[in-house]
N, C-alpha and C positions, 0 to 999 in steps of 0.2 A: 504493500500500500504506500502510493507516494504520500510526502509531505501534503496538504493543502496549502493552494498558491492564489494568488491575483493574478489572474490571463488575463492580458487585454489582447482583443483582436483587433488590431489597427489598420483600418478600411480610407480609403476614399469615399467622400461623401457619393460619390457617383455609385458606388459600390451597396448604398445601402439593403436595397433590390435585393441584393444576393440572400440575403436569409429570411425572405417573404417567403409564403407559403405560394405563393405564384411563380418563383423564380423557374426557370426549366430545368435546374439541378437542386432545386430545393431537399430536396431529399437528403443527398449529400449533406450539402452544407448542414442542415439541421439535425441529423445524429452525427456529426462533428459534435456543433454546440450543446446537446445532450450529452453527449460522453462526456465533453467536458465539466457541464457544470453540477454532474453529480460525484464527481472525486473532487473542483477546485471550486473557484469563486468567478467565475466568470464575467470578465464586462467589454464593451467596442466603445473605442475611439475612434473617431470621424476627423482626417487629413492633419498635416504637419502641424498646425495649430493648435491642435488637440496637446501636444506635446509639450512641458512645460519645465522640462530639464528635471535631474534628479530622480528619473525613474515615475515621475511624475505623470498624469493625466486629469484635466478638466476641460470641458466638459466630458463627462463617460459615462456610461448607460450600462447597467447592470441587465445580464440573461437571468430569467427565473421562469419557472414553471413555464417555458414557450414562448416568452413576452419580454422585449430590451422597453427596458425604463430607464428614464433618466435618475441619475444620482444625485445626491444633493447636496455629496463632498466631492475633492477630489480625489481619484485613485493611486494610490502605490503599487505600480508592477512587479512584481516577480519574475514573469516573462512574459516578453510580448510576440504572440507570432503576426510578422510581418507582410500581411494579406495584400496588401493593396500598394507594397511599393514603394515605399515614401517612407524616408527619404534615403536619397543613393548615396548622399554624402555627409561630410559634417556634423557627424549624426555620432553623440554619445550617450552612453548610460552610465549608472552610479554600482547601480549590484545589477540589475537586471537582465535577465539572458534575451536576447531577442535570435529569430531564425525567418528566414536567413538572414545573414547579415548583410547590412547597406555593400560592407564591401564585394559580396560575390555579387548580391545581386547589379551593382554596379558593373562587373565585369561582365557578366550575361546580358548584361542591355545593349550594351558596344558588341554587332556581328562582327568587327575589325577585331577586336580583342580578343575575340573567342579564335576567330583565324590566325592570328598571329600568334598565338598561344600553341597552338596545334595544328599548323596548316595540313598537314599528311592525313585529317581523315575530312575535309571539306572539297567540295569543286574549286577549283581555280577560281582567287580569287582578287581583285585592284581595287583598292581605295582611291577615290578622287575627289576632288574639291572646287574643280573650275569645270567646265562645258569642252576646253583642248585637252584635259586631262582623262572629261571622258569618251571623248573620240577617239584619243591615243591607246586607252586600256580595250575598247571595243578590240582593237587591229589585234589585242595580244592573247584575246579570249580564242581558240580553236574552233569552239562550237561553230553552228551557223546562228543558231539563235542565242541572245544574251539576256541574262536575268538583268533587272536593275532594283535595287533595295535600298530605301534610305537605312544608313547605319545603324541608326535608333526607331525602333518601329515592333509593332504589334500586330497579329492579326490579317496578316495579309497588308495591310493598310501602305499605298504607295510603291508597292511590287508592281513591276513590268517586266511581260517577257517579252521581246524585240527580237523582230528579224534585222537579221545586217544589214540585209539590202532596203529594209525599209527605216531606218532608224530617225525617231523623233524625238524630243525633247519637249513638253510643253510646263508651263508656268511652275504646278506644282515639282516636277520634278529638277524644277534648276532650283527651286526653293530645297532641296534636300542636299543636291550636290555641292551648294552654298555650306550646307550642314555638314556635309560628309556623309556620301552615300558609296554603295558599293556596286559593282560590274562582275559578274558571275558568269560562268561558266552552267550552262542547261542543260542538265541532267535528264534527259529524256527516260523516262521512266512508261511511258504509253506498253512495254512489253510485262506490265505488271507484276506480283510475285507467287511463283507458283505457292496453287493450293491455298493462295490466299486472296488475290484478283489477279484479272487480265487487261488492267488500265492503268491509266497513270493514278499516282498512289501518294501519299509520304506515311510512315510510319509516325508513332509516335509513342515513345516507353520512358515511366514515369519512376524515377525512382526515388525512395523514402526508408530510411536507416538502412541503406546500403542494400536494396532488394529491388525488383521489378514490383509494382504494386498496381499497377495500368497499363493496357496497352491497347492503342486502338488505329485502325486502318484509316484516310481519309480520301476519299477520290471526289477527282474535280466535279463540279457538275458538267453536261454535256456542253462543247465550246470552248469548254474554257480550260487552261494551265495548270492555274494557280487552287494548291489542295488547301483552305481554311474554309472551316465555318461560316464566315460572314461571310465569305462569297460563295456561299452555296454548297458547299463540296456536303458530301453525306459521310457519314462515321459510322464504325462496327466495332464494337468490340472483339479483341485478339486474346487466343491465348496462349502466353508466352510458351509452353510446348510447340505451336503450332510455327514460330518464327522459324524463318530458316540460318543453319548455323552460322552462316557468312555474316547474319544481320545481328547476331547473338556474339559472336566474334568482333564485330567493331563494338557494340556494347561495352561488352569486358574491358577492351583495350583503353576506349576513352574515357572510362570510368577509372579506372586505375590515376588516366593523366588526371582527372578531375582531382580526385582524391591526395593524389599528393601536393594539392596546393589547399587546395580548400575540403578541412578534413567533415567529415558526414554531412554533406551536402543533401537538400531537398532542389530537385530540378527534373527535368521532361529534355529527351535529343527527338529529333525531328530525322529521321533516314529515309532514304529511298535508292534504289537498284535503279540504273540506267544503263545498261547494257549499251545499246546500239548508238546514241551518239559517242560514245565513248571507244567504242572499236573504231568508226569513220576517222575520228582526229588519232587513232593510234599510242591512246592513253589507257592506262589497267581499269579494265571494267569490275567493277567490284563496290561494294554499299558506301556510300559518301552521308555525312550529316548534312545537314541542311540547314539548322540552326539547334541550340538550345538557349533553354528559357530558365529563369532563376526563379518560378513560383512554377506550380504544377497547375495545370487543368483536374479539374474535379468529376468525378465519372458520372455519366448520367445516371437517370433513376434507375433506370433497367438494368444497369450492369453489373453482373455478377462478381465483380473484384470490390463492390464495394465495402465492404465489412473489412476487406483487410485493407485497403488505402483509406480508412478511416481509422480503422486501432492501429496501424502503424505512424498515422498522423497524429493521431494523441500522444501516442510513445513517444513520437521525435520532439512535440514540443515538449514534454514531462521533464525530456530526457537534454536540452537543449543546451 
């Protein structure tokens, strides 16, 4: 039996949604906050200002019996799990454990980082900053088609796949490479993964005290490239037996690299098998990541892993 702690779950007001009984993963989310709040003391903070140094929170809203109320002091944290993000930097505590930490999650928000870190299991990849910078990285991509990603980004949100021969630039996207966006190599994935699909695909494996705890397949909707949610793509849950070894294989590997910087890490890698663009340019065809991400997706209601990505979630913060 653990000690009894103060958890604050520290959300983006945008975020509040998440634990309504309307949310589309509500489920989840809310035997999270049951679990929690019958071993600890449970309460949510709402964005950086919430935070008042010291371990500190006011305004905070206590969980009880299914229902966040407002508090009428302010909180002392024990731990805080870091739901929402904020903040990536500058960011200290007094005793308080917080997970993840600003620092990794800082690093997984920079796709440059994460590539310059580990370039050997991503597609080829150029950071650029001016519009000649990104002309010059197109010529040095192999592919015929090139991804474009701004650096910092979620969700799909500002992803373009371009053909060479037709390549465009408009407003939003100079607004990125202003920022630092990156030029990728397209991973054609359309020969899907046996026994699992025969489209284009990304994977995606979640993993929590050092285990697989999620895995789910995403494919584009029809027309389109780009495998996320908000633009359509549809989801399945996987079961990690079912993966093939090759994809199970970069797993281990980059998990090891994970590991030995940032020790018991909570985070999701993003893979996909591209075979055939990959032969034409006369590069090793074999599972490339695609990105990861420094917070996990939560599994729908339906999915059958949830019971253990929720008590492994518990444990990781318990244990933080």
């Amino acid at each position: 039996m653990y000690p009894k702690k103060n958890i604050v779950i520290w959300l983006k007001s945008s975020q509040k949604e998440t634990f309504a009984s309307s949310y589309y993963k509500s489920a989840a989310y809310n035997q999270l906050a049951r679990m929690l709040a019958t071993r600890h003391a449970l309460f949510f903070a709402y964005d950086a200002s919430s935070y008042r140094g010291n371990d500190i929170f006011a305004p905070a809203y206590e969980y009880a019996n299914g229902a966040i109320s407002p508090t009428p002091t302010q909180i002392t944290a024990n731990t805080i799990y870091n739901l929402g993000n904020i903040p990536q930097e500058n960011f200290k505590t007094l005793h308080a454990r917080i997970t993840n930490t600003p620092v990794f999650k800082k690093f997984c928000a920079s796709k440059w980082d994460m590539y310059h870190y580990m370039p050997e299991f991503f597609p080829i990849t150029i950071f650029v900053t001016t519009e000649a910078e990104f002309r010059s990285a197109v010529k040095h991509i192999p592919t015929e088609r090139v991804v474009f990603k701004p650096n910092k980004g979620t969700n799909g949100v500002g992803v373009h796949i371009l053909e060479k021969n037709e390549l465009y630039l408009n407003d939003e996207m100079r607004m990125d490479i202003a920022k630092g966006a990156l030029v990728q190599e397209f991973i054609d994935t359309k020969n899907g993964i046996p026994s699992i699909c025969e489209s284009y695909h990304d994977v995606k494996i979640v993993t929590i005290n050092g285990i697989i705890v999620l895995t789910h397949v995403r494919i584009p909707e029809p027309g389109s490239l780009i495998a996320s949610y908000q633009r359509g793509a549809t989801i399945r849950e996987l079961s990690t037996h079912t993966l093939p070894q090759e994809i199970l294989s970069l797993y281990t590997t980059v998990h090891k690299k994970i590991t030995a910087r940032f020790p018991n890490p909570m985070y999701s890698m993003d893979i996909g098998i591209g075979s055939s663009s990959r032969k034409k340019s006369g590069l090793p065809t074999r599972p490339l990541l695609f990105e990861m991400n420094g917070h996990t997706t939560f599994p729908w209601d339906e999915f059958e892993c949830r019971d253990l990505f929720i008590e492994n979630l518990v444990a990781h913060i318990e244990n933080v």
